[in-house]
PQR file with spaces between the fields and no chain letter, atoms N, CA, C, O and H, PARSE charges and radii, in Angstrom:
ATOM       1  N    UNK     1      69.609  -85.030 -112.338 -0.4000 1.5000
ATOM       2  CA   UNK     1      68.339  -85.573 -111.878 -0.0000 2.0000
ATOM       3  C    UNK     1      68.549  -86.600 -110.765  0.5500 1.7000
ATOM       4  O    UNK     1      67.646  -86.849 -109.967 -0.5500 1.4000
ATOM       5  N    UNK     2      69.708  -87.175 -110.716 -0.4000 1.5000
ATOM       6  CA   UNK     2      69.629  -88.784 -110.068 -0.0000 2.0000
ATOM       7  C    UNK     2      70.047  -87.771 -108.688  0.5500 1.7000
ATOM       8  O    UNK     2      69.680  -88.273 -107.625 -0.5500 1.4000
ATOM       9  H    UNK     2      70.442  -86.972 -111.364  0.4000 1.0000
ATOM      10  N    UNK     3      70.965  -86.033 -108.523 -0.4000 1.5000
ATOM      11  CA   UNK     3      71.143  -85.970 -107.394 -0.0000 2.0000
ATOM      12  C    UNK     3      69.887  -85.713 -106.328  0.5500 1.7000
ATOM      13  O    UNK     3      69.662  -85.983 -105.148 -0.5500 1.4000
ATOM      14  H    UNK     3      71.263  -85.626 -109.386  0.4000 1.0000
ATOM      15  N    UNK     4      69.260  -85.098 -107.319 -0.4000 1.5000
ATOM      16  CA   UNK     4      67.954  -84.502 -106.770 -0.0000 2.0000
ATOM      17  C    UNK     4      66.853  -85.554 -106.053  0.5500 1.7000
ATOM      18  O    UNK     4      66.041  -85.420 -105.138 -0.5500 1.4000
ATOM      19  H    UNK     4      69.443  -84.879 -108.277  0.4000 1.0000
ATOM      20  N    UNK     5      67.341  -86.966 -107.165 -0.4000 1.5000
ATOM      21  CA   UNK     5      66.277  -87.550 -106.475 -0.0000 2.0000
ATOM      22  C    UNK     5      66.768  -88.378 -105.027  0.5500 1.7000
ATOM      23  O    UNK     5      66.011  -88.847 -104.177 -0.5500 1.4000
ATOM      24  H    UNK     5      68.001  -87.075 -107.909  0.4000 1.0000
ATOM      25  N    UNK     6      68.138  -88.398 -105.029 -0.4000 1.5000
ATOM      26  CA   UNK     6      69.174  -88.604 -103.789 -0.0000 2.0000
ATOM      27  C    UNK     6      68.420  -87.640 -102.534  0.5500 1.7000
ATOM      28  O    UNK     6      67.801  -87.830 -101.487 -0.5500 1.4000
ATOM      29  H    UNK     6      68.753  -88.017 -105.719  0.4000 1.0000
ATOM      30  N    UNK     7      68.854  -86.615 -103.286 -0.4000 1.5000
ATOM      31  CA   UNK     7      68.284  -85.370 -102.095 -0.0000 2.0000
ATOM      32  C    UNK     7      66.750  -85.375 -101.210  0.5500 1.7000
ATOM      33  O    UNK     7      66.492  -84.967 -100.077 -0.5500 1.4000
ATOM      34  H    UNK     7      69.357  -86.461 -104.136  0.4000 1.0000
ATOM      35  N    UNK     8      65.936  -85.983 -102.195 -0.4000 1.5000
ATOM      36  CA   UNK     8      64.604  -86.034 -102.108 -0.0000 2.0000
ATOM      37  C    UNK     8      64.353  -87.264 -100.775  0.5500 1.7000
ATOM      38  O    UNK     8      63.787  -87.142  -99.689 -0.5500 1.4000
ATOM      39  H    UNK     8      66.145  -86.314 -103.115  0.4000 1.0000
ATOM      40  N    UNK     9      65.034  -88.426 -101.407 -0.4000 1.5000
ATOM      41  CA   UNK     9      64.721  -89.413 -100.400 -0.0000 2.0000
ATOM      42  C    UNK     9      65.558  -89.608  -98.685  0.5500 1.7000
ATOM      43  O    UNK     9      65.196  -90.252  -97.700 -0.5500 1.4000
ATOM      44  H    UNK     9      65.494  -88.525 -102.289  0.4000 1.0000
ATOM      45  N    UNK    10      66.601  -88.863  -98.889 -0.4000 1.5000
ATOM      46  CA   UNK    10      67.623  -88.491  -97.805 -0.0000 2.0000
ATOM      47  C    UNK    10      66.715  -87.923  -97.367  0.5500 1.7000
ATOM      48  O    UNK    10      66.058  -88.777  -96.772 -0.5500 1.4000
ATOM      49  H    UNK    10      66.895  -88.340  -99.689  0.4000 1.0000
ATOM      50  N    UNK    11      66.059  -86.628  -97.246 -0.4000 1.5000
ATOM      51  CA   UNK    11      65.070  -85.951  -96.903 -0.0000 2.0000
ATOM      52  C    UNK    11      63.936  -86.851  -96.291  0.5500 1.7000
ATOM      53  O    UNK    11      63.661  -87.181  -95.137 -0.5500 1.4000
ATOM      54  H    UNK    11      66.592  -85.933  -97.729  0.4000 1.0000
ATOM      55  N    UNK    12      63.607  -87.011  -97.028 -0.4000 1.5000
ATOM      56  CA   UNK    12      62.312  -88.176  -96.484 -0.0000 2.0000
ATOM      57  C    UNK    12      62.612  -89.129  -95.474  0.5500 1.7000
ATOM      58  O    UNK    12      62.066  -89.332  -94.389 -0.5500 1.4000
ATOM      59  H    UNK    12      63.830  -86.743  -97.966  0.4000 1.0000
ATOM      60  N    UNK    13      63.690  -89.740  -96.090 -0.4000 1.5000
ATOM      61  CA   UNK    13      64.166  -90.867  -94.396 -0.0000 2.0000
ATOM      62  C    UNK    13      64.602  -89.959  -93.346  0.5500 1.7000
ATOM      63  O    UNK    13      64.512  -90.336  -92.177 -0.5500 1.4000
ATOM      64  H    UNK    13      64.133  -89.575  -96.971  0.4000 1.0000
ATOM      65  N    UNK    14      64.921  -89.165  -93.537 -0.4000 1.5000
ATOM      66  CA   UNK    14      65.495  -88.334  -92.229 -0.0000 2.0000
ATOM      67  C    UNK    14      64.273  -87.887  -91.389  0.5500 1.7000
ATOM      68  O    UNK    14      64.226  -88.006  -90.164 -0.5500 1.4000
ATOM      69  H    UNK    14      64.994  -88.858  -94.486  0.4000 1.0000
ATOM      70  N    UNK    15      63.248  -87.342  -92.186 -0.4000 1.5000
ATOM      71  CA   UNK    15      61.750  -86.914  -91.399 -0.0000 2.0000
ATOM      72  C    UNK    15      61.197  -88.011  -91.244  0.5500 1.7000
ATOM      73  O    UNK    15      60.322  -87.822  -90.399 -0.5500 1.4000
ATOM      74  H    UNK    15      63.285  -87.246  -93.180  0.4000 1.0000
ATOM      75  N    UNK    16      61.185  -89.623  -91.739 -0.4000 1.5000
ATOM      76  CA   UNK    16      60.785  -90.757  -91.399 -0.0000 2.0000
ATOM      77  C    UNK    16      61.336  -90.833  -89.895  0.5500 1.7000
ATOM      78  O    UNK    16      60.627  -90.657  -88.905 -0.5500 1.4000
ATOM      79  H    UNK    16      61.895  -89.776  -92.426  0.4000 1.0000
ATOM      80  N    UNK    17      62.588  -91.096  -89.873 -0.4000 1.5000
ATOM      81  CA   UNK    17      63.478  -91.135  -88.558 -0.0000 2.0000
ATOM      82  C    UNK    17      63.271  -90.133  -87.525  0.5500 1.7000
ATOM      83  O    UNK    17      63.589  -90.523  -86.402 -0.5500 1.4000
ATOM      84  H    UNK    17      63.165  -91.239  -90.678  0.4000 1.0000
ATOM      85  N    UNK    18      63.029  -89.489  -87.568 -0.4000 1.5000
ATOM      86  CA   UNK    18      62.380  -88.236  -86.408 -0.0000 2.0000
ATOM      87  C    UNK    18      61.120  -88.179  -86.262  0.5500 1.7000
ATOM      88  O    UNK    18      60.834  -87.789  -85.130 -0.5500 1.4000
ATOM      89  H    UNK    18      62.771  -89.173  -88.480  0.4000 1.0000
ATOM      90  N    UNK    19      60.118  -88.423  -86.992 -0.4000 1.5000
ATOM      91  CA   UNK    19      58.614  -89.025  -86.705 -0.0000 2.0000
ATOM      92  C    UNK    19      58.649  -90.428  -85.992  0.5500 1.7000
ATOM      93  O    UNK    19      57.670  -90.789  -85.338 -0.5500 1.4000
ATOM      94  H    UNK    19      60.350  -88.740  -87.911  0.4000 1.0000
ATOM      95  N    UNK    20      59.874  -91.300  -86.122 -0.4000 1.5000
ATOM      96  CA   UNK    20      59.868  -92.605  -85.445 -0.0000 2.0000
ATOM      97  C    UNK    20      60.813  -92.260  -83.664  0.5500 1.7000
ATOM      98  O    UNK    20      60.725  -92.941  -82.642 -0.5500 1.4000
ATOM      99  H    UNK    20      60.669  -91.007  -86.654  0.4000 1.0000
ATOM     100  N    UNK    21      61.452  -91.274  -83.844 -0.4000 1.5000
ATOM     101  CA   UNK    21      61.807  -91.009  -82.574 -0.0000 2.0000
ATOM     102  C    UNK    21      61.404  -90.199  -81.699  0.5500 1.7000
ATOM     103  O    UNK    21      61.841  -90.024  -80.562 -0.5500 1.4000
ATOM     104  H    UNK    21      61.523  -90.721  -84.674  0.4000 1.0000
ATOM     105  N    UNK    22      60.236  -89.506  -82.434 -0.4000 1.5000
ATOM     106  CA   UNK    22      60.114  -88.281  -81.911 -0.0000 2.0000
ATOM     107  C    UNK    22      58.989  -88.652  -80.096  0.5500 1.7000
ATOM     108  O    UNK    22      58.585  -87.742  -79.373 -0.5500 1.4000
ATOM     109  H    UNK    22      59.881  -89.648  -83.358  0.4000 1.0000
ATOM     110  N    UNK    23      58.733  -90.348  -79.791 -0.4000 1.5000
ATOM     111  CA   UNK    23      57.805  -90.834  -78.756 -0.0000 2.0000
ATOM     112  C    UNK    23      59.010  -91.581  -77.981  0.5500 1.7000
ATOM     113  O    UNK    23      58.632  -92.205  -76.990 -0.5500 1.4000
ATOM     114  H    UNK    23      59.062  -91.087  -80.379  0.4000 1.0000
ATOM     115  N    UNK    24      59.816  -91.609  -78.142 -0.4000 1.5000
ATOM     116  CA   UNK    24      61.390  -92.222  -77.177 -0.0000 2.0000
ATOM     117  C    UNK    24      61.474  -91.244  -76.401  0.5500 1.7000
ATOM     118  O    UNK    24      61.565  -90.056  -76.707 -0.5500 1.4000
ATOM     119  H    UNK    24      60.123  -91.102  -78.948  0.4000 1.0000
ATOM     120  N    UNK    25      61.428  -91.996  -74.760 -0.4000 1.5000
ATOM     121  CA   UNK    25      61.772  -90.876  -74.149 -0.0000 2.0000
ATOM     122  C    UNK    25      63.299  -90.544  -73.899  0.5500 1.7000
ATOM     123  O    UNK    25      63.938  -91.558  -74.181 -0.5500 1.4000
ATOM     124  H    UNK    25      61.354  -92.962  -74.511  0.4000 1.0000
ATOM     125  N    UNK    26      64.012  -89.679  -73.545 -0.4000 1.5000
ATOM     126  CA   UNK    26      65.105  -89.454  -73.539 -0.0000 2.0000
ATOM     127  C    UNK    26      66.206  -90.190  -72.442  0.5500 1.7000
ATOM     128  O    UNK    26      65.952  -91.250  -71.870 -0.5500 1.4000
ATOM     129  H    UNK    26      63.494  -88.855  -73.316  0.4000 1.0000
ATOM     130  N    UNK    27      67.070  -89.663  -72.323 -0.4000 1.5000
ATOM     131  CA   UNK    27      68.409  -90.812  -71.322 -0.0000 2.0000
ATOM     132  C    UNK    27      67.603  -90.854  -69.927  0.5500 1.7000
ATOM     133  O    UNK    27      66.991  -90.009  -69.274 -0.5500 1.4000
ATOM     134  H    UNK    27      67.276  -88.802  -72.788  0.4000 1.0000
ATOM     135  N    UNK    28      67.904  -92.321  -69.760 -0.4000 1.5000
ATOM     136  CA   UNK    28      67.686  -92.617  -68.150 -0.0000 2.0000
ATOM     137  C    UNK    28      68.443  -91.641  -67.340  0.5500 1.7000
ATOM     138  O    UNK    28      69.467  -90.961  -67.398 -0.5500 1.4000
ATOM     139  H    UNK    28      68.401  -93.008  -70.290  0.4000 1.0000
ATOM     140  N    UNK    29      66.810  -92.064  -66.057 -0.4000 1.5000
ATOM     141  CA   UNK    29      67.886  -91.111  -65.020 -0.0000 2.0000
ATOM     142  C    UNK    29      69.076  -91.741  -64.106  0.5500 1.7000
ATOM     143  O    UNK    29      69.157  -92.937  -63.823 -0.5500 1.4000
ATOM     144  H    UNK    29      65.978  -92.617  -66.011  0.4000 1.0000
ATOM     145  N    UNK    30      69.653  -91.097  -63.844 -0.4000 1.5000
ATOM     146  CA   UNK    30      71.131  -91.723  -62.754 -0.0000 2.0000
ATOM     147  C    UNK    30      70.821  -91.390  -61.636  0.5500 1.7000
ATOM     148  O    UNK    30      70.233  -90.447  -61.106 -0.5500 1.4000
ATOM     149  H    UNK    30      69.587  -90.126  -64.073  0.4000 1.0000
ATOM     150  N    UNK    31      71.501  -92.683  -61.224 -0.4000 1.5000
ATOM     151  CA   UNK    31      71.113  -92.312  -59.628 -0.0000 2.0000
ATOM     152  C    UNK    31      72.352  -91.875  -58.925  0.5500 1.7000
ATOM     153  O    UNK    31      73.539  -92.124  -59.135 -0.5500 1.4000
ATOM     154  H    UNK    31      71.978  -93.449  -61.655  0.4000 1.0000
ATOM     155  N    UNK    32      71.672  -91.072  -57.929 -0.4000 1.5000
ATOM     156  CA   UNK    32      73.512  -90.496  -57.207 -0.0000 2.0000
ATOM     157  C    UNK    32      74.438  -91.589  -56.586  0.5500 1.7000
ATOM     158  O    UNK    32      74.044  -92.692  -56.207 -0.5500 1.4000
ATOM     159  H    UNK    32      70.708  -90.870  -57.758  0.4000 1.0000
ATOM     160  N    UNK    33      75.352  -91.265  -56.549 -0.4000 1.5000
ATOM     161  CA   UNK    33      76.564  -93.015  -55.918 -0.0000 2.0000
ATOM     162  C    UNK    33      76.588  -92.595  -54.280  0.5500 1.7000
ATOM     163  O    UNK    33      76.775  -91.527  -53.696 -0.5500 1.4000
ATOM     164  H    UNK    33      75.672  -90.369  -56.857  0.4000 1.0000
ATOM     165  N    UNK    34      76.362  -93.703  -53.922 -0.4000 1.5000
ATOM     166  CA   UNK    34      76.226  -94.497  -52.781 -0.0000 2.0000
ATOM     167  C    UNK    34      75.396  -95.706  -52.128  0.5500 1.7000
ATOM     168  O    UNK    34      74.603  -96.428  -52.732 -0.5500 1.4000
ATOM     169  H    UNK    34      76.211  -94.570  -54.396  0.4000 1.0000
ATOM     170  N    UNK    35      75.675  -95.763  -51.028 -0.4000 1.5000
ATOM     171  CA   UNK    35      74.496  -97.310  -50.819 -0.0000 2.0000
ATOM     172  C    UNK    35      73.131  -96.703  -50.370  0.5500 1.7000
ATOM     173  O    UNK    35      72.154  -97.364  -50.722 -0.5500 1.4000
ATOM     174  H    UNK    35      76.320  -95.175  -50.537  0.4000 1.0000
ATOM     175  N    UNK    36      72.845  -95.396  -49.551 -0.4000 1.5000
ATOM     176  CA   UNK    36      71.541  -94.408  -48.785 -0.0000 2.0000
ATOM     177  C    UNK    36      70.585  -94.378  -50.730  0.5500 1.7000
ATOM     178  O    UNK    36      69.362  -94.516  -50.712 -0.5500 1.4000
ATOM     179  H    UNK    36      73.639  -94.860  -49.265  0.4000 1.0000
ATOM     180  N    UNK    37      71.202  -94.223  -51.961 -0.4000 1.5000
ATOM     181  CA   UNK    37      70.382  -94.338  -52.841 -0.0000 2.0000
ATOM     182  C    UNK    37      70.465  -95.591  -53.696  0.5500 1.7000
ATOM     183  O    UNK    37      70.151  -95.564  -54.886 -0.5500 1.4000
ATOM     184  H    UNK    37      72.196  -94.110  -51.976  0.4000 1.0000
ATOM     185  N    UNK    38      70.901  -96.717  -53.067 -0.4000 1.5000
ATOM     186  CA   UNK    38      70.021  -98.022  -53.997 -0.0000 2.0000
ATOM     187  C    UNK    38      68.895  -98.609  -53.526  0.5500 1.7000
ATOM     188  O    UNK    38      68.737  -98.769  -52.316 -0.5500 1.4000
ATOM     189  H    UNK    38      71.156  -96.739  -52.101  0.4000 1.0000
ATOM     190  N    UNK    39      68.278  -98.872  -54.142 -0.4000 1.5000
ATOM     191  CA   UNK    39      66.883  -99.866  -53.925 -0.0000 2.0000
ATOM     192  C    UNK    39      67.220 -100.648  -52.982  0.5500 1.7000
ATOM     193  O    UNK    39      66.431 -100.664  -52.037 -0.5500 1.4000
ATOM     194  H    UNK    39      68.407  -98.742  -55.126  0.4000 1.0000
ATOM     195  N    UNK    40      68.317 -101.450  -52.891 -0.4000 1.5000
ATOM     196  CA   UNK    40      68.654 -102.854  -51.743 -0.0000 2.0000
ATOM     197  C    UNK    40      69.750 -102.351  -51.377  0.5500 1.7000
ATOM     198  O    UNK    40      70.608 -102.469  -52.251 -0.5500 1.4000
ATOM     199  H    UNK    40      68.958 -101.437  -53.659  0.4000 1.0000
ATOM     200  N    UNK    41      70.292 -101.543  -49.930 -0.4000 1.5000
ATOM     201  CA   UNK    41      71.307 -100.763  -49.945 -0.0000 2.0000
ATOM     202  C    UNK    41      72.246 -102.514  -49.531  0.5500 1.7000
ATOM     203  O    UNK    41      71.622 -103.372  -48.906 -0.5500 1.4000
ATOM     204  H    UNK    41      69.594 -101.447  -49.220  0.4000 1.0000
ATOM     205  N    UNK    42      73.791 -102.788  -50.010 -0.4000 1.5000
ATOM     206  CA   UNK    42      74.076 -103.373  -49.735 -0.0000 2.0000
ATOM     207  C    UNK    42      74.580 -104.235  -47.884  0.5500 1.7000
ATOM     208  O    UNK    42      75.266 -103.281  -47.517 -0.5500 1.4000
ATOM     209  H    UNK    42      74.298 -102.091  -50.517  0.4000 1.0000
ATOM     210  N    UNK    43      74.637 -104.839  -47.165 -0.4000 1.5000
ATOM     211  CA   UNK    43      75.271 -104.997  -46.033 -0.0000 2.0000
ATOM     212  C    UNK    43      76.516 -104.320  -45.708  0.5500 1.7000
ATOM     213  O    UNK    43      76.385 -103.230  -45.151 -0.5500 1.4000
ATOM     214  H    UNK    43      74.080 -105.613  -47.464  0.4000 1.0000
ATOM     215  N    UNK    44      77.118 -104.531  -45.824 -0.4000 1.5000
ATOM     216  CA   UNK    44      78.664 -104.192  -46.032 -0.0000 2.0000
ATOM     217  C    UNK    44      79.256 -102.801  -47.141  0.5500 1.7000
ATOM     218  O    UNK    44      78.430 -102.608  -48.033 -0.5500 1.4000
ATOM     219  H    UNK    44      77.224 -105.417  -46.276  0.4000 1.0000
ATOM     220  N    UNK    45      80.016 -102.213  -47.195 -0.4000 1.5000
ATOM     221  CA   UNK    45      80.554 -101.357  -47.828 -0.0000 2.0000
ATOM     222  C    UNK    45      81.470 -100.627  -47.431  0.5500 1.7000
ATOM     223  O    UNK    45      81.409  -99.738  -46.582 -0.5500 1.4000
ATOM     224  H    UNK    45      80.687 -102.370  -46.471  0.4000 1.0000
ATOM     225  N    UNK    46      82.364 -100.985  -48.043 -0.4000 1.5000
ATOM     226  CA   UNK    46      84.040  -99.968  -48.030 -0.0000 2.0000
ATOM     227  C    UNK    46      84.082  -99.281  -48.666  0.5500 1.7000
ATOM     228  O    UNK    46      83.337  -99.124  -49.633 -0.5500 1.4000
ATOM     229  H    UNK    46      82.414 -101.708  -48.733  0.4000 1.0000
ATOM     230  N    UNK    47      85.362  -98.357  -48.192 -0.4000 1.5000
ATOM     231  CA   UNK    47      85.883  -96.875  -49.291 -0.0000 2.0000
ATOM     232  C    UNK    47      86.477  -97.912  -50.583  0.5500 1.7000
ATOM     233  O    UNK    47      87.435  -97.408  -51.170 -0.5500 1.4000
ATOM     234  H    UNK    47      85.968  -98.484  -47.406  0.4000 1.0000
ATOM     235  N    UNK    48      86.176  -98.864  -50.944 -0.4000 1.5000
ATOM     236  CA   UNK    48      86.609  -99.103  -52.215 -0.0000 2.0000
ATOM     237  C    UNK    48      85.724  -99.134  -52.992  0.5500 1.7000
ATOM     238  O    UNK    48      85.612  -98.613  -54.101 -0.5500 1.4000
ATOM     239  H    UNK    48      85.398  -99.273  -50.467  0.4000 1.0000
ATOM     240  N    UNK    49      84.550 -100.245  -51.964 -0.4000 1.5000
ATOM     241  CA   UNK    49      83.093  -99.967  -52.828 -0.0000 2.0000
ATOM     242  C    UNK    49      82.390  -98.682  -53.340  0.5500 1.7000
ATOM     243  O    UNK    49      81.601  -98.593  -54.281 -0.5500 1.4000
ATOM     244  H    UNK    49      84.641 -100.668  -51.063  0.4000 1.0000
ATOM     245  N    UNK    50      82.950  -97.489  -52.332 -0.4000 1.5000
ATOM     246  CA   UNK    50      82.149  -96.137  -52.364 -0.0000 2.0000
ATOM     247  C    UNK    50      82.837  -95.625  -54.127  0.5500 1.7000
ATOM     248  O    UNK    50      82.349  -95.179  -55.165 -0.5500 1.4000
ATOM     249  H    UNK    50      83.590  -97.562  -51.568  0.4000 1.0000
ATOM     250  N    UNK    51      84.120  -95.995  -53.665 -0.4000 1.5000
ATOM     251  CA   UNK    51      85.067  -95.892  -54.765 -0.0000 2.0000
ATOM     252  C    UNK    51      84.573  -95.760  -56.352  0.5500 1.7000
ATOM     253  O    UNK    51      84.345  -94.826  -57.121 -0.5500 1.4000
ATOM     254  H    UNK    51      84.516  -96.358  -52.822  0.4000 1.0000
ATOM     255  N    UNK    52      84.524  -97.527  -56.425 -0.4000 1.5000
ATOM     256  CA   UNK    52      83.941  -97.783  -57.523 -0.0000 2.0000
ATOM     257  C    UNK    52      82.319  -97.560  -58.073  0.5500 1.7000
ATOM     258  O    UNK    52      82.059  -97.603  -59.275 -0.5500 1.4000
ATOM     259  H    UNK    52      84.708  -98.285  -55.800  0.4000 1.0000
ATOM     260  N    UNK    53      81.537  -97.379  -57.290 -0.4000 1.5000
ATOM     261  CA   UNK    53      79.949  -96.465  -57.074 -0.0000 2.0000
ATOM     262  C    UNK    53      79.987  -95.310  -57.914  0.5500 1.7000
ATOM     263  O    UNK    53      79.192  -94.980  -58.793 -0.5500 1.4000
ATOM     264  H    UNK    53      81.748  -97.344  -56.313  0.4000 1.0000
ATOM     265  N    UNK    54      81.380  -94.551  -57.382 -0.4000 1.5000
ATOM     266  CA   UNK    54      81.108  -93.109  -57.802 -0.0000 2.0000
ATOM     267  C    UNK    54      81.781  -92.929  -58.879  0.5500 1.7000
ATOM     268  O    UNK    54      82.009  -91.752  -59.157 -0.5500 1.4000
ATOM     269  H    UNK    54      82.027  -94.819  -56.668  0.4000 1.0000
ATOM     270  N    UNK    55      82.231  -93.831  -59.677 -0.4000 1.5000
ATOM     271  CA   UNK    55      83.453  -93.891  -60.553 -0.0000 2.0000
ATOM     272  C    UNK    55      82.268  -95.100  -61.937  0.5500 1.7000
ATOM     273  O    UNK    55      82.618  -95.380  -63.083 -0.5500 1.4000
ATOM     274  H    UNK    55      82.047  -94.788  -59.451  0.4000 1.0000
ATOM     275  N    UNK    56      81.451  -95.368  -61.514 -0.4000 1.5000
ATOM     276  CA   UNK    56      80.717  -96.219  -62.407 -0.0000 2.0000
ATOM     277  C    UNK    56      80.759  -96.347  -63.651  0.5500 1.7000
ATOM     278  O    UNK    56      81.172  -97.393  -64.153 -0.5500 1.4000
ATOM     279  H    UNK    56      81.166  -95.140  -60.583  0.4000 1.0000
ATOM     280  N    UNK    57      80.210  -94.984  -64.618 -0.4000 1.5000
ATOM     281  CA   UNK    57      80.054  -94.914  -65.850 -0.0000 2.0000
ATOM     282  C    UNK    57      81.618  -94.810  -66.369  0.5500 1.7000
ATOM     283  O    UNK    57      81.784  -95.006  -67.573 -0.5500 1.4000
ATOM     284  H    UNK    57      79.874  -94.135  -64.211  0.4000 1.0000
ATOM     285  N    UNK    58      82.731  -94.531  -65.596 -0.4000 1.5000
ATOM     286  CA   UNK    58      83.805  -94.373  -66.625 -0.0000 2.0000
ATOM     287  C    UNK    58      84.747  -95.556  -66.718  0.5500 1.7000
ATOM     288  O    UNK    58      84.641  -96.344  -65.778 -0.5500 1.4000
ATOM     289  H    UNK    58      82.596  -94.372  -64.618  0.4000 1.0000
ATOM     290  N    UNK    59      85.450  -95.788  -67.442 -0.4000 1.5000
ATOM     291  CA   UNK    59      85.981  -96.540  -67.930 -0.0000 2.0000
ATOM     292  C    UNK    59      87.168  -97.349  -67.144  0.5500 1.7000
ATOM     293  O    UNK    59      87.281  -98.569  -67.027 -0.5500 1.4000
ATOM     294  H    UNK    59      85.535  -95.148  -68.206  0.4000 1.0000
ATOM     295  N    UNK    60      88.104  -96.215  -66.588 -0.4000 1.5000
ATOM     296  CA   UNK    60      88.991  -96.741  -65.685 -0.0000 2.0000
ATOM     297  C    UNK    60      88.361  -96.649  -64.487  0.5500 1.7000
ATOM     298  O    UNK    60      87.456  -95.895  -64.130 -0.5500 1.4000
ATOM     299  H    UNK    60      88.012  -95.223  -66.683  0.4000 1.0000
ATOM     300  N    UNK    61      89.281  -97.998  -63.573 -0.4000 1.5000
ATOM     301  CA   UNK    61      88.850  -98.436  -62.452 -0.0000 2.0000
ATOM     302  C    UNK    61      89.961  -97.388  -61.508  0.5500 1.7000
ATOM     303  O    UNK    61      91.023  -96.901  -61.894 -0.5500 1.4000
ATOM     304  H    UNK    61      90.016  -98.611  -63.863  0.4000 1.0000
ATOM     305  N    UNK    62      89.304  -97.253  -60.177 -0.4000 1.5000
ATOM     306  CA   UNK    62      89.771  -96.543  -59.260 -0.0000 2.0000
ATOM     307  C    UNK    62      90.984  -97.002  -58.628  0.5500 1.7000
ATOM     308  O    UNK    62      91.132  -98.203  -58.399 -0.5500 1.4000
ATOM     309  H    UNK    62      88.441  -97.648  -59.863  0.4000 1.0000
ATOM     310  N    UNK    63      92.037  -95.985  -58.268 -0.4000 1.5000
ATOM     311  CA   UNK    63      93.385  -96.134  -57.627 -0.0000 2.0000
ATOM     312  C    UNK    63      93.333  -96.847  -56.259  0.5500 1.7000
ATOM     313  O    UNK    63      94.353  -97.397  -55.842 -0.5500 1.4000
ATOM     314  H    UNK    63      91.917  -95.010  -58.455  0.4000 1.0000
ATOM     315  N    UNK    64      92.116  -96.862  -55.497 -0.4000 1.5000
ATOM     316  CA   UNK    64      92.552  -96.977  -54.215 -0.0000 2.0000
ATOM     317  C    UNK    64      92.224  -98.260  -53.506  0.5500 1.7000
ATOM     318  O    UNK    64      91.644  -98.380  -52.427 -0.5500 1.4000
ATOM     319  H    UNK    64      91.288  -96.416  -55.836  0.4000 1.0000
ATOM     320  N    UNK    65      92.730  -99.270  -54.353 -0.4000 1.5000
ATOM     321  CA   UNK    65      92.377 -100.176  -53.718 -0.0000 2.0000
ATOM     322  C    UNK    65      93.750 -101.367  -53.494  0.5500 1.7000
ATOM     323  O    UNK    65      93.572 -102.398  -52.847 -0.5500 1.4000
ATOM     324  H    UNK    65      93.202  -99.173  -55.229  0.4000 1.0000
């Protein structure tokens, strides 16, 4: 009995949790790398800056600097 009633409420929070997400909109959008697509394109910019732009989301930093 006690699994069933395990089962029952797992169930229930899980359709709780997807009725609460189901109005989130999904992942931001990305913008392509360079300075021609930022809002305030910077003054200045080197192949290091372009570098690190296009290299953003990952973790390691770029060789060429």
């Amino acid at each position: 009995m006690g699994l069933m009633r395990m089962a029952v409420l797992g169930a229930a929070g899980y359709a709780f949790y997807k009725y609460t997400q189901k109005d989130k909109a999904g992942p931001a959008p990305v913008r392509d790398a360079g300075p021609a697509n930022m809002k305030s394109a910077p003054r200045s910019w080197s192949k290091t800056d372009e570098a690190l732009d296009e290299t953003f989301p990952a973790s390691d930093a770029v060789a060429t600097y």
